[in-house]
N, C-alpha and C positions, 0 to 999 in steps of 0.2 A: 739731525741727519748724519748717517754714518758716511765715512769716505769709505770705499773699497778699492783698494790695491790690488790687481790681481792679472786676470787675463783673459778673454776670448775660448768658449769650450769648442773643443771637436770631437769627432766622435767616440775617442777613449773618454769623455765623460759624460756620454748618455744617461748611463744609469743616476749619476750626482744631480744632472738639468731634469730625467723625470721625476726623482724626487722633489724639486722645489718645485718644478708643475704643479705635481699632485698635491702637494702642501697647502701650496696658493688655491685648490680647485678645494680641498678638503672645508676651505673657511668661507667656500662659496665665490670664489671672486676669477673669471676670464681674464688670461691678460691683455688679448684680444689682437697684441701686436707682436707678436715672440719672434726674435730671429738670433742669432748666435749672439750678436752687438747686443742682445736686451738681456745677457747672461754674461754672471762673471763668478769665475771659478776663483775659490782662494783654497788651496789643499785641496780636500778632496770633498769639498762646500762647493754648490752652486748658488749664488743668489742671483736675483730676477731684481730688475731697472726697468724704468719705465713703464710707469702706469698710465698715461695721460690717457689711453682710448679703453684704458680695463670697466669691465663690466659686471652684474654680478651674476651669479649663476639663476638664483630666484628670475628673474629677468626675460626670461625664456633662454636661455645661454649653452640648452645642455651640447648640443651638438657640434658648438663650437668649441668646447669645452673636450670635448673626445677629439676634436680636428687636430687641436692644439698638439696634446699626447700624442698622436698618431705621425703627425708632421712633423716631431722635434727633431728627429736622425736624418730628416732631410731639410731640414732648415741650418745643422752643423756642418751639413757637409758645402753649405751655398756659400760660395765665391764669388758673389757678385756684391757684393759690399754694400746689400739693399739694407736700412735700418744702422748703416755707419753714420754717427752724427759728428 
């Protein structure tokens, strides 16, 4: 398991969080629980935490799977510390 050091994205790094989206959606797999706290920038890298409720896309998944993308610039902008563990 890697440690990541790093920090919490907002919305100057959209484009970095939808690439690991896309990334993760490429090899088939929802993450099914995505909010700012499940992403961590290091440079101008996004990585994705927390898989526990990830799903795959074969699955029937596709539409959550576009939810996800669609949602992420308003899941960075949320202030309400939902998914702070």
């Amino acid at each position: 398991m890697e440690e990541l050091r790093g920090r919490h994205p907002n919305t100057a790094n959209l484009r970095a969080c939808e690439d690991a989206v896309e990334q993760l959606h490429g090899v088939g797999v929802v993450h099914g629980d995505l909010s700012k706290y499940s992403i961590i920038v290091l440079g101008n890298m996004a990585k994705l935490v927390g898989f526990e409720v990830s799903t795959f896309l074969g699955d029937g998944h596709h539409e959550e799977a576009k939810d996800e993308l669609r949602k992420l610039a308003e899941k960075l902008l949320d202030s309400s510390e939902v998914g702070l563990k």
